[in-house]
N, C-alpha and C positions, 0 to 999 in steps of 0.2 A: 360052197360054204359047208361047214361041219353038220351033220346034224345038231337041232337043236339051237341053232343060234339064227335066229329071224335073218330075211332077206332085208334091207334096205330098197325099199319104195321110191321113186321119184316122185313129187307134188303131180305130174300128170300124169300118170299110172295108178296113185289114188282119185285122183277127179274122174279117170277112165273109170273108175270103180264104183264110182257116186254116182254114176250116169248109168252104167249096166245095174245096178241094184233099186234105179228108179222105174226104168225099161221091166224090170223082171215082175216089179211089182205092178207095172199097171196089164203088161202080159197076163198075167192070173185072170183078171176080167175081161179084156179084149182083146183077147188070143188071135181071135176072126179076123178083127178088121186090122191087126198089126201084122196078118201074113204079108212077109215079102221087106216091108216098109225098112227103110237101112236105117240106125241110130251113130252120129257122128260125134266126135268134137273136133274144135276146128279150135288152135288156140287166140283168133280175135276174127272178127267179123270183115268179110271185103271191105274195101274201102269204097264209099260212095255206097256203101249198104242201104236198101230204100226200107229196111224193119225197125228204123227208127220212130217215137212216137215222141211227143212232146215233153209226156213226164221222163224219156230216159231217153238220152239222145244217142246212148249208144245201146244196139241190142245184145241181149242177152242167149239168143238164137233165133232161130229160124227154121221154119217149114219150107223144103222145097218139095213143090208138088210132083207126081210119077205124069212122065215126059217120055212118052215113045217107048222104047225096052227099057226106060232109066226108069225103077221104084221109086214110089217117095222116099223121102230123106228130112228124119230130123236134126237138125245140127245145136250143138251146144257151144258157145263159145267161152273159153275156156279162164284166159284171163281177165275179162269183164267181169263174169260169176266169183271168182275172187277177189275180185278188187273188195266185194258187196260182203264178201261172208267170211269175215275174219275167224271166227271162232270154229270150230271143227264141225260140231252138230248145227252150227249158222247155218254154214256151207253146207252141207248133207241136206238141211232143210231146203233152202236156195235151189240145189239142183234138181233136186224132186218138184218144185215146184215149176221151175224151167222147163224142167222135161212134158209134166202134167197141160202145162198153157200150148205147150208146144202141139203134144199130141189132141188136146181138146181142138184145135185150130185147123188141124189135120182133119178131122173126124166130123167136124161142123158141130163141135157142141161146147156146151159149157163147161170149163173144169171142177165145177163142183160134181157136174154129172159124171167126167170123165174119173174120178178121185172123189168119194163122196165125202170121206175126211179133209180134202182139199179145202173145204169153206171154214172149217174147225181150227187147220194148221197156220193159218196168213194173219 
């Protein structure tokens, strides 16, 4: 491309974006306990997924726990989290909060503690 004239994005290369800018932000506070820890998207969820809960029958990601030399792994999934967040800053919001439950889940704690703006933003 010329200089000056913007690259074209695909929708998940932006979503990849929504997710590394939520990672980054919760990184500033728990640097420590997110050594190693791998961040994913995945674009839907396995099938027979067991992170399903009553109010949403399909998840919206998942913590896979660190298994042997495998790190944990947070996964976002990609088109579910769209489906939810039409609007641009929706979405943004959405995924930060995905990511926030994800890692609170991780960590054994609450997301308001993992995000303390977290209880302010929902």
């Amino acid at each position: 491309m010329p200089p000056g004239v913007p690259l074209s994005r695909t929708r998940a290369q932006r979503f990849d974006d929504l997710v590394l800018d939520a990672v980054e932000h919760l990184e500033e506070r728990w640097s420590d306990q997110l050594v190693g820890v791998e961040f994913a998207v995945e674009d839907v969820p396995p099938a027979g997924s067991d992170a399903t809960s009553d109010d949403d029958p399909v998840p919206l990601g998942r913590v896979v726990p660190a298994a042997g030399r495998e790190p944990a792994r947070v996964v976002v999934y990609r088109r579910p989290v769209e489906a939810r967040g039409s609007e641009p800053q929706a979405l943004a919001d959405l995924v930060h909060d995905v990511v926030v439950e994800q890692v609170a889940a991780l960590l054994g704690m609450d997301p308001d503690v993992v995000d303390p703006p977290y209880d302010d933003e929902t």
